[in-house]
N, C-alpha and C positions, 0 to 999 in steps of 0.2 A: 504494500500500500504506500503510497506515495506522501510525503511529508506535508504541512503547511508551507513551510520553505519552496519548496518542487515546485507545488500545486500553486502557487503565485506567482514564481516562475515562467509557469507552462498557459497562464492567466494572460499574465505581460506580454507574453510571446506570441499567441496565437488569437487573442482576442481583444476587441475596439471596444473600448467602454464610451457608450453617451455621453456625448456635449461639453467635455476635457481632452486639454492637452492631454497624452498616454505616458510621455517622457514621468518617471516614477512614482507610478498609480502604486499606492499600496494598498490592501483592503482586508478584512477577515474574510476567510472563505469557508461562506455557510453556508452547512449542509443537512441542517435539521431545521423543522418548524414544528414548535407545540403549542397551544392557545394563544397567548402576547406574547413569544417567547421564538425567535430565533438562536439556531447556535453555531459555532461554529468547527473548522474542524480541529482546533484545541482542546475542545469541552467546553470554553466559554459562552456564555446565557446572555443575552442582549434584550431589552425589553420594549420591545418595537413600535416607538411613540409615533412614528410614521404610517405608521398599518404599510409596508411598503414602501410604495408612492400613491397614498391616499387611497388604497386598494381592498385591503386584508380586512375588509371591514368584519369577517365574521371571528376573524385569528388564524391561526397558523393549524392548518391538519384537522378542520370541522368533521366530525367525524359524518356525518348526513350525509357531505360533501362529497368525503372523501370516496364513502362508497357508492354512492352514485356515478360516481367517474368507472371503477373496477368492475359494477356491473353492464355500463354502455360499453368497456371494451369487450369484456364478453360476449356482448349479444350482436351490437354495430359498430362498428367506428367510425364508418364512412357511408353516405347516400349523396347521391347529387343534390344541389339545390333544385333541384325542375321536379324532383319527388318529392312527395308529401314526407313528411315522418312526426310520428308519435310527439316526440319530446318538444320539437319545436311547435307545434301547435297550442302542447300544454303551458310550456313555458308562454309565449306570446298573450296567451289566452290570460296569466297570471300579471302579467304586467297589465294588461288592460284594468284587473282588479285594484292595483295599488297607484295608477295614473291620475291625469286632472280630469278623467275623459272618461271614468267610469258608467256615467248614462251615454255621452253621445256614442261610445265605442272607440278605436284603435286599433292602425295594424303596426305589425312590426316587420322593418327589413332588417334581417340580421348581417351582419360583420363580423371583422374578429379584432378591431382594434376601434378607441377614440376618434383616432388623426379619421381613418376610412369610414366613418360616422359620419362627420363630418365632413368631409370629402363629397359623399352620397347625399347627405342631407341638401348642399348645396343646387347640388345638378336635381334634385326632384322639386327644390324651389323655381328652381328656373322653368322647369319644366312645365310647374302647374301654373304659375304667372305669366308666361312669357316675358318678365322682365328679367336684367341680366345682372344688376348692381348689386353688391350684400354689402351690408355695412357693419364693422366689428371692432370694439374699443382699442385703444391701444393700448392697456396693460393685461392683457390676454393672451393665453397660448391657448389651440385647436389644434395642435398635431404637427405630425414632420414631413406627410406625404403632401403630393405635388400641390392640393389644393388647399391643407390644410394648416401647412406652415406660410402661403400667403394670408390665409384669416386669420394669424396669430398677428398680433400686434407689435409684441417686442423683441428685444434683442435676437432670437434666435433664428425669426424669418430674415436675416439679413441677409445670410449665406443661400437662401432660397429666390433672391431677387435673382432678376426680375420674373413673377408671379405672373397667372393672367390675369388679364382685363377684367378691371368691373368690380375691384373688393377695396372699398371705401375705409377710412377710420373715423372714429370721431371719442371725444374725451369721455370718462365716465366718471361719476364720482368717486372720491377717495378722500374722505372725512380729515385723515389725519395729516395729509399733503394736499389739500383743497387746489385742484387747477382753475378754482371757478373764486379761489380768493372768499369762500363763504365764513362764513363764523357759528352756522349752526346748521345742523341737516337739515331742517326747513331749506334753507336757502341754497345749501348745495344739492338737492332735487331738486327746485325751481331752476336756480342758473342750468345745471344738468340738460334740464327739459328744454328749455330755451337753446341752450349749444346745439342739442340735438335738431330740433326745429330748423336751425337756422344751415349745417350740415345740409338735413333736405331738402332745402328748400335751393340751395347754390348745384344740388346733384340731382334735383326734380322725382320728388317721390313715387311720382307716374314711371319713375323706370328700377326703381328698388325694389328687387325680387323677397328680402327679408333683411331683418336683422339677426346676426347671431350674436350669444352673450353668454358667461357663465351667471349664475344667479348669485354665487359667491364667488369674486375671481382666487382661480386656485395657486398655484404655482407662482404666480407672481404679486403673492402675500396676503394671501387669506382677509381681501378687500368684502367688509357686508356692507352692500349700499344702503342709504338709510331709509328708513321705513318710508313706503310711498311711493319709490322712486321705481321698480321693479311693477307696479300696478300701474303708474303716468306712462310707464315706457311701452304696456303694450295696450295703455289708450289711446296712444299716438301713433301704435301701429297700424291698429281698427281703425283710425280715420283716414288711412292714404292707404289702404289694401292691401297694407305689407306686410309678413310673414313675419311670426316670432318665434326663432329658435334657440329653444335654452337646452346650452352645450351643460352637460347635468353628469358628466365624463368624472369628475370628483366629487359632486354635490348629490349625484344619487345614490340611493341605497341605504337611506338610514344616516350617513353623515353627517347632515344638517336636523337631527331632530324628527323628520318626517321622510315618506319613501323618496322624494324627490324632494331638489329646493324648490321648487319650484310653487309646489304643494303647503311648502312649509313658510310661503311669502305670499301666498293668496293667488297666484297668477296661472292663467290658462293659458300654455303656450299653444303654436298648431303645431310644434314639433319638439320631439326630444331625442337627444343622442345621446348616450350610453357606453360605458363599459364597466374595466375595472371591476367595480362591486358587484357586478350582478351576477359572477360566479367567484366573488373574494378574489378573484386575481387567479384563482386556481387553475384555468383554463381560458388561452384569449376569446373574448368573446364580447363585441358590441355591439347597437343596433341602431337603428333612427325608427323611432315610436311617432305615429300620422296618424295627427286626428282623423275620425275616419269621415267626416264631411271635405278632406281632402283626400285623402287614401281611396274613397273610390273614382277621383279622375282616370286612376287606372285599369278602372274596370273594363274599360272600352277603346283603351289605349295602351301600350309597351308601356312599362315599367324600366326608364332610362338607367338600369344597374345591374350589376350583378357581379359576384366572384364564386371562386371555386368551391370557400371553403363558410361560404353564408351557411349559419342554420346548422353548422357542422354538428354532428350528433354526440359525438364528444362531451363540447364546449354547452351546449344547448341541457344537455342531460345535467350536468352541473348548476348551470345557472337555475334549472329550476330546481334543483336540491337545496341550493343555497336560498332565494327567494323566501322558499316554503321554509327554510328554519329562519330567516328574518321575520316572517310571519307569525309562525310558531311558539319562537322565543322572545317574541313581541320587541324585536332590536330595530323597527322601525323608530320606536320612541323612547328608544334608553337612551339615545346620546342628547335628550335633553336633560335628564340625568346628570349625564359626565361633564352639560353644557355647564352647570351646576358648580362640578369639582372644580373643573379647567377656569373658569375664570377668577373663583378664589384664590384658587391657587399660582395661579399666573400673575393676578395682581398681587399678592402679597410678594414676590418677586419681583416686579416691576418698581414697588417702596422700597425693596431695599438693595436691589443694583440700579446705578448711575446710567445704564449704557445700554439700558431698556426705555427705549423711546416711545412705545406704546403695545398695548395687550389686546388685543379682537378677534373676535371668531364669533361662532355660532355650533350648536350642536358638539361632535368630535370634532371639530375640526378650528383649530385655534394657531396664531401663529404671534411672535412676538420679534420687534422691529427694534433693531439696534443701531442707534446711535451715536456720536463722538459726545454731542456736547445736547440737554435736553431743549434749551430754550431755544437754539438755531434748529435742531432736529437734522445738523448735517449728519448723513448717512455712516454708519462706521466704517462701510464699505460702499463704495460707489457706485450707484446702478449702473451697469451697463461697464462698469469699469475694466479696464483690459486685467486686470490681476485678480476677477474673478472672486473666488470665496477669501482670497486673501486675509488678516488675522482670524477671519469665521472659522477657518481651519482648527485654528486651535481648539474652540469650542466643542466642534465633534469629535476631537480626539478626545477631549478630555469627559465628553458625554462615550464615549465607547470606552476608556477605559474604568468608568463607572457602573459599566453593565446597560446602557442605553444607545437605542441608533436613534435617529430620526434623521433629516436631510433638509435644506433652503437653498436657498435663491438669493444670491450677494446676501443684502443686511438681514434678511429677514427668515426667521429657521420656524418652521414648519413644529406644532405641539398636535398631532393627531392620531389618538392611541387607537386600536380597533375596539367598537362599539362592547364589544365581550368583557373589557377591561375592568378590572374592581379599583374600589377607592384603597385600597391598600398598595396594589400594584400601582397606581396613578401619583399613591405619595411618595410610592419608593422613587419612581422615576423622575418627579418633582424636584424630588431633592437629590438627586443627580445633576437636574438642570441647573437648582443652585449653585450645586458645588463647580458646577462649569463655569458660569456665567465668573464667582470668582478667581476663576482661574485666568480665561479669560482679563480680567479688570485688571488682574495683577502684571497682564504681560502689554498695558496703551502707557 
């Protein structure tokens, strides 16, 4: 058997790790998952405040889950998408049950990733409007494939330019860095809405196919816009016939308190995209969820999509084992719950390190914004900055050698345990973030 030395080694050598320079990547290399608990192949225990990447919502090795997978190998692994099959019907059928659309109905096109969610969702926008324009905020990512690293907003579609034709931006609100200069959420939805407005009105809304939007932005710091502004946005979409699609890629499945954000902000989109959570991450598997007052345009017309591996019987068999123990074990609404711990405890953190510039989340899903100095709020690490996670490094070493992973984005690290978590394991992890965060302080 081959060492941790070897096997990081054979790591460096043979494989590209996402969205970093590769020149000396080091990492734990795990190969166990139990409840909130990865390990590695040391024996060391990590206590996975990231559920992944916003993923793990049910934990590590669900056992429903698990067997759900070992009996689709046995029975199918594989059907075409042009064939009916069992699993996905039941699955699709289940989502409709936990959507915003439960009277008017819902279909589902399956995928197997966010980005081809998204991707898809786009081209059946188009399709059912005939118009060609989307418009999507700029502190947003949708993905890395061709059409969905152009709807991402920041840094990462750089390397994706030039995108095609027709995907707009415009600012969204962000309470704690106000680009609208407001002083109170009131007024940052209003300004918000007005930006917006005025975006349309210079790109004529007569030719805006939708908007896409995460309903909490993810990855790019766990932004909750404030109350109002998510219900103004798609009553501005009802008045110029434009599609609202909430990219729901980390926000669904229980994250935010409810099965979608969506749900959990009062808003009916016509579309939702999907992954991640709707099989814990266990098996790739996403989809775009269509109101079915638009879903039947295709009754009578081609359905502009399709891959190989839609609807995969695998992936599909899973996500409905997972759903139904989200149901089950009622984890649709325990992370308001953990909404509970996580901001206690995160503010009490934020009184007493310097270099915690601000505490937000909602449901599991919390994230804390580090700064140099509090009353300028300059960033400790630069957005967009060419050196990257720069001193934040420190921080997650010092959170992995304390027994905890999680992961961020320049200044801002990512508090998102999976929904499964107890408040024991949450204070243990807590106070690892502590003890980071002074470690950390001890080395600006």
């Amino acid at each position: 058997m081959s060492t941790t030395a070897e096997l990081q080694a054979k790591h460096a050598k043979y494989v590209l790790t996402p969205w970093v320079a590769q020149g000396g990547l080091s990492a734990p290399v795990i190969v166990r998952g139990d409840g909130r608990y990865v390990f590695d192949s040391d024996g060391n225990k990590y206590l996975d405040l990231g559920s992944g990447l916003i993923a793990v919502n049910l934990g590590h090795n669900h056992p429903k889950v698990v067997r759900a997978i070992q009996e689709q190998a046995q029975t199918l692994a594989y059907a075409a998408p042009s064939l009916f099959n069992d699993k996905r019907a039941e699955l699709a059928e289940e989502l409709v049950s936990i959507s915003p659309w439960k009277t008017e109905g819902a279909r589902t096109f399956f995928t197997t990733t966010g980005a081809e969610s998204n991707d898809d969702a786009v081209r059946i926008a188009r399709a059912i409007t005939g118009r060609q324009k989307i418009l999507t905020a700029y502190r947003s990512f949708h993905g890395s494939t061709g059409t969905a690293i152009a709807l991402t907003g920041e840094d990462r579609r750089w390397h994706g330019e030039p995108g095609g034709p027709g995907i707009m931006r415009f600012w969204a609100p962000y309470p704690y860095r106000s680009p609208f200069y407001a002083s109170t959420p009131e007024e940052e939805t209003s300004r918000a809405i007005e930006n917006l407005e005025r975006v349309l009105m210079h790109e004529d809304p007569r030719r805006v196919a939708a908007i896409l939007i995460e309903p909490v932005v993810g990855s790019n710091g766990v932004i909750v816009y404030p109350d109002g502004y998510l219900p103004a946005l798609r009553a501005l979409t009802e008045k110029h016939g434009i599609l609202l699609i909430c990219d729901e890629v980390m926000t669904g499945f229980g994250r935010t308190g409810s099965a979608f954000g969506s749900t959990r902000f009062d808003v009916v989109p016509d579309m939702i995209t999907f992954a991640k959570g709707v099989t814990s991450a266990y098996l790739p598997l996403g989809g775009v969820m269509i109101r079915e007052s638009l879903a039947k345009t295709f009754d009578a017309r081609a359905l502009p999509s399709g891959h190989t591996y839609s609807g995969h019987p695998m992936c599909v068999a899973a996500g409905l084992a997972a759903v139904r123990a989200y149901k089950e074990e009622k984890l649709f609404d325990r992370a308001r719950e953990v909404e509970g711990w996580l901001r206690s405890g995160l503010t009490a953190l934020a009184e007493k390190h310097r270099i915690v510039g601000d505490v937000r989340g909602v449901g599991a899903f919390f994230a804390l914004e580090m700064v140099k100095d509090r009353a300028t709020k300059e960033p400790l690490v630069p957005w967009h900055g060419e050196g990257g996670l720069g001193v934040m490094k420190t921080f997650y070493a010092e959170l992995r050698k304390r027994g905890v992973y999680t992961f961020g984005k320049f200044n801002v690290a990512m508090i998102a345990p999976p929904l499964t978590v107890t408040k024991d394991e949450l204070d243990a992890g807590l106070g690892a973030v502590d003890a980071a965060l002074s470690a950390l302080e001890s080395t600006l």
